[in-house]
DOLUM-830039 format. One record per atom (N, C-alpha, C, CB): residue in one letter; x negated, y, z negated. Coordinates in pm, whole numbers, plus 32768, in hexadecimal, padded with zeros to 4 digits. Glycine has a CB too. Example, Ala and Ser with C-alpha at 12.3 -4.5 7.8 and 13.67 -1.06 7.14 Angstrom:
a7AD97DC77CF4/a7B327E3E7CF4/a7AD87EB67CF4/a7B957E417C77/s7AFB7F1F7D3C/s7AA97F967D36/s7AF680037CED/s7A807FC47DC4/
This chain:
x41FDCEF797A0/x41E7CF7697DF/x41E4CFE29773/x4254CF949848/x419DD0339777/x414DD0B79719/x41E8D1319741/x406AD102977E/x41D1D18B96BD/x422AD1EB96DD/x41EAD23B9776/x4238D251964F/x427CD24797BE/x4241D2679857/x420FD31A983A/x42DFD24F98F2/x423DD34597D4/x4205D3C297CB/x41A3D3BD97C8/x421BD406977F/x4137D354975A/x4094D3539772/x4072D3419809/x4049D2CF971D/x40A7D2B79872/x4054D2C698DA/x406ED352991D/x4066D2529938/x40E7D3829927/x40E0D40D999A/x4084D4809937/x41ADD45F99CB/x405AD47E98D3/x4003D4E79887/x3F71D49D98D9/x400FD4E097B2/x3F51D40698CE/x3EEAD4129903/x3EDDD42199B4/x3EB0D3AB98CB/x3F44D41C99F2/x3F49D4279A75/x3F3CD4D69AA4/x3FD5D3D99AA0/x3F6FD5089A33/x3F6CD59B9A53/x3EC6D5D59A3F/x3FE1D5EE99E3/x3E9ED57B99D1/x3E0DD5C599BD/x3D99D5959A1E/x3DD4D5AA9923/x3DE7D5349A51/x3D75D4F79AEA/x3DB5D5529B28/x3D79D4409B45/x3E2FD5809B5D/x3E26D5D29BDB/x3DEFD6769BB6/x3EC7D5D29C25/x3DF9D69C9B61/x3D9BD6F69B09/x3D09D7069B3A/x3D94D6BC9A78/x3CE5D6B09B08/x3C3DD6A59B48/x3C2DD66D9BB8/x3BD8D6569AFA/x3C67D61A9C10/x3C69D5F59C8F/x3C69D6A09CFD/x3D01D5869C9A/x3D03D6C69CC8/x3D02D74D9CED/x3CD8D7DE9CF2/x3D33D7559CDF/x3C61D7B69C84/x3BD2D8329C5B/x3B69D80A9CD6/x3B6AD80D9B94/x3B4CD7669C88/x3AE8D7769D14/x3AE3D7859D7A/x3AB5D73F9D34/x3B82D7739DD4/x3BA5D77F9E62/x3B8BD81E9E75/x3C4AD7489E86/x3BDAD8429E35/x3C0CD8C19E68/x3BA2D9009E38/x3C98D8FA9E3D/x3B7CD9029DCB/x3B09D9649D75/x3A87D9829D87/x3AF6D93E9D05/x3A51D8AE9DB7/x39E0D8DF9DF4/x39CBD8B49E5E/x397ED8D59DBC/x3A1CD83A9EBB/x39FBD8259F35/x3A33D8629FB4/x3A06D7B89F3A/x3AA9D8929FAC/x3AD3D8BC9FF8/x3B1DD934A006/x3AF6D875A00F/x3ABFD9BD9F83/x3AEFDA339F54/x3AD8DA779FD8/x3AA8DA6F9ED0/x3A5BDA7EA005/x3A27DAE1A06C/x3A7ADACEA0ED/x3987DAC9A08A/x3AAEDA5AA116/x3B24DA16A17D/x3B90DA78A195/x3B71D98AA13E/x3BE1DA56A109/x3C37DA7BA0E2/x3C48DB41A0D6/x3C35DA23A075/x3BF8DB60A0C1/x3BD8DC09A0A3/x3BBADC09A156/x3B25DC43A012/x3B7FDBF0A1B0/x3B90DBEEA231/x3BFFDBF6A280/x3B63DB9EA24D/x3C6DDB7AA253/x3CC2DB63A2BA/x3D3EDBDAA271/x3CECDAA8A2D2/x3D47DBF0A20B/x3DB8DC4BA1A9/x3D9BDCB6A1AD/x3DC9DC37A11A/x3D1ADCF1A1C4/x3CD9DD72A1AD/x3D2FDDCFA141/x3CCBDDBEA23D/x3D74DE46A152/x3DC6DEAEA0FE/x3E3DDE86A096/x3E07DF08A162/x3E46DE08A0AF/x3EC2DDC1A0B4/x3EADDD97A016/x3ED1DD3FA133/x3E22DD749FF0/x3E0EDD359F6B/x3DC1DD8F9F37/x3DD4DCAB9F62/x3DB5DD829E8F/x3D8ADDB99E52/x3CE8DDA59E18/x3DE2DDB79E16/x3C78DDEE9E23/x3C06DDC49E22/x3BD0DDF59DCA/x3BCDDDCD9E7E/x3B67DDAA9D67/x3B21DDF89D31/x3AA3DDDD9D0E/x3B57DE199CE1/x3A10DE179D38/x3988DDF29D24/x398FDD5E9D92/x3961DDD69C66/x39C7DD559DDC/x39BEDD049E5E/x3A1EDC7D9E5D/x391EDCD69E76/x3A7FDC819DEC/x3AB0DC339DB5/x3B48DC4F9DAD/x3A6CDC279D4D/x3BB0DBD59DDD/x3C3EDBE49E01/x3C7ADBF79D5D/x3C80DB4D9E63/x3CB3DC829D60/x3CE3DC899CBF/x3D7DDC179CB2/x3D18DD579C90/x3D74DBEC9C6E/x3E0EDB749C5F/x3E42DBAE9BE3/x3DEDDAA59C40/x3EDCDB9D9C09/x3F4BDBD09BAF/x3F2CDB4F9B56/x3FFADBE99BF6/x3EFFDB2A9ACD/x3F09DA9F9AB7/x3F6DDA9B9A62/x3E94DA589A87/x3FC3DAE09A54/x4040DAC59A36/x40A1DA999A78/x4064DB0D9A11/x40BBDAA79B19/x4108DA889B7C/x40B0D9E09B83/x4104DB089C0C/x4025DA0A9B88/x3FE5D9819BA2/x4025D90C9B56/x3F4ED9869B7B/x3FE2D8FC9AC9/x4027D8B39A7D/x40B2D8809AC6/x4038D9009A03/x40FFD8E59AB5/x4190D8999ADA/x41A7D85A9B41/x41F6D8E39AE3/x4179D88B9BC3/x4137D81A9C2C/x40DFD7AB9C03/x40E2D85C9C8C/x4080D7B19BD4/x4073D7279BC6/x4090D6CA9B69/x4019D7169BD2/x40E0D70C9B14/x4133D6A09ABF/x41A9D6749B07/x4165D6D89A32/x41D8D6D19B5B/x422FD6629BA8/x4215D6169C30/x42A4D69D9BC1/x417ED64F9C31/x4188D5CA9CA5/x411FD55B9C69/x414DD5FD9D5E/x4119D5719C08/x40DED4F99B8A/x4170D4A69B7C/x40A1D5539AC7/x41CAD4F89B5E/x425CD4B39B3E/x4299D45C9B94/x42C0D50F9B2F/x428CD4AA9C19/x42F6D4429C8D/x4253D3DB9CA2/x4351D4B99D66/x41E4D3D29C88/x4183D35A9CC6/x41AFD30E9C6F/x40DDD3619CCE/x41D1D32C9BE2/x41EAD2B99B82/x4279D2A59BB2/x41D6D2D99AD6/x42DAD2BC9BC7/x4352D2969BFA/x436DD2679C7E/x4398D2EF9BEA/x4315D2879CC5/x432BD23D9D48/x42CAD1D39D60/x4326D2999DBC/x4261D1D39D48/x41E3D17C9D46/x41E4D1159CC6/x415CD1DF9D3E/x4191D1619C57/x418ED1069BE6/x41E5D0CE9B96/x4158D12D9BA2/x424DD1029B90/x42D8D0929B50/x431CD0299BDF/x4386D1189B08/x4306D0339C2A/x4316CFAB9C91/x42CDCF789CB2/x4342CFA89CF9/x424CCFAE9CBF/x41DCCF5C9CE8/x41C0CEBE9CAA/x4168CFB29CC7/x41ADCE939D04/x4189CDEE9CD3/x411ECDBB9CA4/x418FCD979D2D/x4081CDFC9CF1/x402ECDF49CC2/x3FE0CE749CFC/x4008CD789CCA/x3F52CE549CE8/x3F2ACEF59CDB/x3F08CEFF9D85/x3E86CF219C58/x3F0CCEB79DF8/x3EF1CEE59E79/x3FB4CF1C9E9C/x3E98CE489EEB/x4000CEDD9E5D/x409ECEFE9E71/x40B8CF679E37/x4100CEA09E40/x4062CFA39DBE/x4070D00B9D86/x4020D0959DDD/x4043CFE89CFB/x3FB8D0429E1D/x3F63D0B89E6A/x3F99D0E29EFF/x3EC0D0829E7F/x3FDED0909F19/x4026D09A9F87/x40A7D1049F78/x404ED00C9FA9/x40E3D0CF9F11/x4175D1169F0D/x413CD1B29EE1/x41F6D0C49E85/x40C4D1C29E73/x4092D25A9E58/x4048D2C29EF0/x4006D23F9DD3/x3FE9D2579F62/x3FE2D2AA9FB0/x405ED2BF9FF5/x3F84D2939FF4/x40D4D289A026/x4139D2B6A07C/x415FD2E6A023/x418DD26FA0CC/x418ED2F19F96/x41BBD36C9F68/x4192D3FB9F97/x41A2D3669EF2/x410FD4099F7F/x409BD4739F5C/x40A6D493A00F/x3FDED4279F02/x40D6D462A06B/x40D2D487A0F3/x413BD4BDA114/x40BCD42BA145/x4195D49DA0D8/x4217D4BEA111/x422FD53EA0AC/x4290D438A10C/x4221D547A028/x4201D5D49FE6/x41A9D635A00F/x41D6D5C79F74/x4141D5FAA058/x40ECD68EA0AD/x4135D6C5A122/x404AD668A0F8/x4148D624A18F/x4179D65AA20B/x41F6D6A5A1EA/x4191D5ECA274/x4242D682A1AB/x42C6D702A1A5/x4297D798A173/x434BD6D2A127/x4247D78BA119/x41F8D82DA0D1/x41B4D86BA159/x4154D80BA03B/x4189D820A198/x4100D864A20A/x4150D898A289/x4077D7D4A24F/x41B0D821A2A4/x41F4D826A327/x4277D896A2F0/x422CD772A367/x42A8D880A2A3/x42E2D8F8A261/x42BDD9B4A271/x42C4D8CDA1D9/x4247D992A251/x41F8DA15A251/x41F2DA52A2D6/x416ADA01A220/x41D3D9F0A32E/x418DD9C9A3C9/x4203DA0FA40B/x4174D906A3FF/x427FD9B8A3FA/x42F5DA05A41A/x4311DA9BA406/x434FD9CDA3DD/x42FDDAAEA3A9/x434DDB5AA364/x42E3DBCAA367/x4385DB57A29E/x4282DBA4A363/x4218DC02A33D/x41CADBF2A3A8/x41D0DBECA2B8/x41A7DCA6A3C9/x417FDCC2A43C/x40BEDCADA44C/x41C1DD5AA451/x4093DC45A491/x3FF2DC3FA48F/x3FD6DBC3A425/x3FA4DCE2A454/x401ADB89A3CA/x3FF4DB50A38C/x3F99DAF0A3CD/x4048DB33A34E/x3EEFDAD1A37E/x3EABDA84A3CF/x3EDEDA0BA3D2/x3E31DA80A3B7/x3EC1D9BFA478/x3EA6D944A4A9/x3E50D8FDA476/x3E8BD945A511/x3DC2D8F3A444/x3D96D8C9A408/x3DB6D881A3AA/x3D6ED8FBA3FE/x3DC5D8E9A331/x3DEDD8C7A2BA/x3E62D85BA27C/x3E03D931A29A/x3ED4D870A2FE/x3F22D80CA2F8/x3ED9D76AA301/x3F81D82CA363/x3E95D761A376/x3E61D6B7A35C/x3E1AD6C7A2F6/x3E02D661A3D0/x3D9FD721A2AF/x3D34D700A242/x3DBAD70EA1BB/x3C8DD78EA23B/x3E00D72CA1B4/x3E77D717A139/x3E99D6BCA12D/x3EE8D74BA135/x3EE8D692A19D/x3F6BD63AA1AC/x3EEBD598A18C/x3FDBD653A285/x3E8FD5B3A1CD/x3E1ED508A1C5/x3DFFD551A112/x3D39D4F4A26F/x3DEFD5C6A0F2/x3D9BD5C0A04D/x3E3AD5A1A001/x3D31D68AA005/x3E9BD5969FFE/x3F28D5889FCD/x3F44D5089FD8/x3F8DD5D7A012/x3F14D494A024/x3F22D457A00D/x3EC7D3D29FDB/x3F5BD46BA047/x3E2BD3F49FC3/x3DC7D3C49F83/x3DDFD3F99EEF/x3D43D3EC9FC8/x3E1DD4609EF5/x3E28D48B9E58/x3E86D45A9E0B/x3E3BD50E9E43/x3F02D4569E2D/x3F89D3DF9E0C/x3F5CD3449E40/x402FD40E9E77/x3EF7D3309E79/x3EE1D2A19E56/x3E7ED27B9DDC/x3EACD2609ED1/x3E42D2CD9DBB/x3DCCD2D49D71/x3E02D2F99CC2/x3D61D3559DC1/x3E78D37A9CCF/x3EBFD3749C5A/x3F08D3199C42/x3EFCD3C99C47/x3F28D2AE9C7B/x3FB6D2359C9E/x3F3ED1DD9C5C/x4008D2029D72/x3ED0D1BF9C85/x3E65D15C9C35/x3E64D1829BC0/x3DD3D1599C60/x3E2ED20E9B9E/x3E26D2209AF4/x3EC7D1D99AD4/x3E13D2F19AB3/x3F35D2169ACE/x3FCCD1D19AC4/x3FC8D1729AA6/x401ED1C29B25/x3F8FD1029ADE/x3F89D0679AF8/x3F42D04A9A6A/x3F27D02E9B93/x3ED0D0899A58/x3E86D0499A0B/x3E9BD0B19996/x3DF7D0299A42/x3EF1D0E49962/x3F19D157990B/x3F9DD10698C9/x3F3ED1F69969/x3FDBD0C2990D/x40A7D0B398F4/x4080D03B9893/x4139D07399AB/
């Protein structure tokens, strides 16, 4: 097994670009819909703190390699344990929100909570084949 710092560097730079193209270009205009005032826009485009970013997704690069890819057995045991990770880290963030915050969209919770956990299965593969 490889220093685990290399795989979560490469798990972070897949959810990096996993998380440009979601958010950046497929599902910017969505997202600026259901949030309206709430986010920050600019030239039609969701401005991201990518400093807060980063640190989010290095740690949920961190717990896929700790919950997924260091037990995983093989790479469908590894893809398994990264999507229920990646589900159970959205549904608490979304349903969280859902709870406390007034209007938060309905929507957005299922198109998250299903993109949260294709994305921790998908970073849990790089993992696999990274460690």
């Amino acid at each position: 097994m490889k220093n685990p710092s290399i795989t979560i560097l490469a798990m972070t730079f897949a959810i990096i670009i996993l998380d440009y193209i979601w958010l950046g270009l497929l599902i910017n205009g969505f997202i600026i819909s259901q949030f309206g005032s709430l986010i920050a826009v600019q030239n039609g485009s969701i401005v991201v703190n990518t400093f807060a970013g980063v640190i989010v997704w290095t740690i949920i690069a961190s717990g896929c390699y700790i919950f997924a890819v260091r037990p995983g057995k093989n790479i469908k045991h590894t893809t398994l344990l990264g999507a229920t990770f990646g589900f159970i880290c959205y549904a608490i963030y979304d349903l969280t929100n859902f709870a406390i915050i007034v209007g938060y969209p309905t929507m957005f919770i299922f198109v998250d909570i299903i993109w949260g956990t294709v994305l921790c299965a998908v970073i849990s593969i790089v993992g696999h084949y990274t460690k």
